[in-house]
N, C-alpha and C positions, 0 to 999 in steps of 0.2 A: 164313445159315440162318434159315429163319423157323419164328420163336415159336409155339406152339399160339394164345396171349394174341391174338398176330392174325387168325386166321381161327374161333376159337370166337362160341359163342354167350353172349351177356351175359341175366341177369338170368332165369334157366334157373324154370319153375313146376316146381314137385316136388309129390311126395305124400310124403305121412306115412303109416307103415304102418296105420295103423288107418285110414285112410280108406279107403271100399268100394269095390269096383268096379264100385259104377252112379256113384259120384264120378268113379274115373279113366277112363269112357268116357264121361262130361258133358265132362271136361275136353279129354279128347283130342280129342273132336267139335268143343268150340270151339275151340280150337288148328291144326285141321287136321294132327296129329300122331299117330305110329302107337307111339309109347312116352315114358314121364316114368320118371324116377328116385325113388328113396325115399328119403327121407333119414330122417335120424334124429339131432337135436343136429347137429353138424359135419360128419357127414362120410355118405356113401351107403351103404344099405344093400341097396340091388338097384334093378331098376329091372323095368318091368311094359312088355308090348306087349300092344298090340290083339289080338296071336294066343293071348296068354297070357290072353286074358280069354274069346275067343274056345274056345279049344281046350281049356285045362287046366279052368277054372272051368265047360264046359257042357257037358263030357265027366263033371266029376264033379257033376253038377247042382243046383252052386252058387248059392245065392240074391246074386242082384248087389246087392240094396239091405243085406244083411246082411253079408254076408262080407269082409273085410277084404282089401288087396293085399297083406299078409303072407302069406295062404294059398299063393297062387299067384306071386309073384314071383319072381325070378330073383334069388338071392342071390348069385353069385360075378360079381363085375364087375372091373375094369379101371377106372382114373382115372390122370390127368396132371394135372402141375402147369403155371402160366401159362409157367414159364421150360425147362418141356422145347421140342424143336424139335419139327418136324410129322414128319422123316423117323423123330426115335426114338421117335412116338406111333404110326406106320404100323407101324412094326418091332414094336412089344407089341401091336399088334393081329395 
């Protein structure tokens, strides 16, 4: 069976809740990616998409250079460890 530890991604850019979301759409832009995770100290504390900046923040007509990815983030997430296998990270998804 193979390890998550094999087919992840290494060396993952995060936000920090208080960083804004004209920060995590610079970053996502330079990344070519459509969501980053939040972390906080050790461990994650939600993670943010393009649609969540897109939808939730200009629905409720969010200042992007002011507003923090706390506001609108997605707090309930999902994580694995390097030593689960990929079939029981499929299975919790």
């Amino acid at each position: 069976m193979t390890r998550i530890a094999a087919v992840c991604t290494r060396n993952v850019v995060v936000l920090q809740p208080h960083d804004t979301l004209q920060q995590a759409a610079l970053l996502m832009s330079e990344m070519n990616v459509g969501a980053l995770p939040v972390s906080a100290g050790d461990g994650v504390v939600g993670i943010v998409t393009d649609r969540d900046i897109t939808v939730r923040a200009t629905a409720l007509n969010l200042d992007a250079v002011s507003t923090p990815v706390s506001d609108i983030m997605t707090q309930r997430t999902l994580s694995c460890s390097e030593d689960d296998t990929v079939e029981e990270v499929l299975e919790r998804m």
